[in-house]
N, C-alpha and C positions, 0 to 999 in steps of 0.2 A: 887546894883552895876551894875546889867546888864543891868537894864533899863536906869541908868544915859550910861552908853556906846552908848548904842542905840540911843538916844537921842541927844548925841554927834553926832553919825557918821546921823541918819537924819537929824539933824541943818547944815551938812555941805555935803545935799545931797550924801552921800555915801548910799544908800539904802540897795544895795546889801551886804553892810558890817551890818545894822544897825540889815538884819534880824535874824541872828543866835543871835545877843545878848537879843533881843526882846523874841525867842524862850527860850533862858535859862532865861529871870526873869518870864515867865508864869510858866517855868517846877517849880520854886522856890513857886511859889506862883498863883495858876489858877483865882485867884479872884479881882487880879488886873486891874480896867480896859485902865490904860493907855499904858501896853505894848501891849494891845490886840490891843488898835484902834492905834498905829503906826504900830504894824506889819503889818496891813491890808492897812493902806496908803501905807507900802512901798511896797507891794506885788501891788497895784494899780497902784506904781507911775514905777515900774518895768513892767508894764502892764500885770500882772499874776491875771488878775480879778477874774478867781475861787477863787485860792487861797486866797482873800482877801477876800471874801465871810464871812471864819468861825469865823474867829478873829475879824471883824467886827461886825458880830452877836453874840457874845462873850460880846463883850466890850458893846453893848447894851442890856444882856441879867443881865449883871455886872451894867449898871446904865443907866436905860430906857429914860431918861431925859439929852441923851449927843446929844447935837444937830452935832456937830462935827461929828458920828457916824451915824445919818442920813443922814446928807450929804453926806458921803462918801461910804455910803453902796445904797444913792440912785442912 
């Protein structure tokens, strides 16, 4: 539920909205990697690049083979 919100609100660049929803589907579930690697675009696209750091290493620690998540952590 949280991640389709997020999802929502980054398809329609609300970043700042999309992150708190992002946070609640990892708290539901840490092993998902598609909320990890949009939290971390949005924290990028917010330009809070620490912050994007962890959930992007996350999301490629969750599926080493997302090129999306090298991209954006590189």
């Amino acid at each position: 539920m949280y991640q389709r919100l997020g999802l929502v609100y980054y398809l329609s660049n609300h970043f700042q909205d999309a992150v708190p929803a992002f946070q609640n589907s990892l708290k539901y579930n840490p092993q998902q990697w598609p909320p990890a690697l949009f939290l971390g675009i949005c924290y990028y696209r917010l330009g809070q690049f620490t912050k994007a750091l962890e959930p992007l290493r996350l999301a490629l620690q969750i599926k080493s083979d997302l090129p999306d998540g090298h991209f954006w952590l590189g």
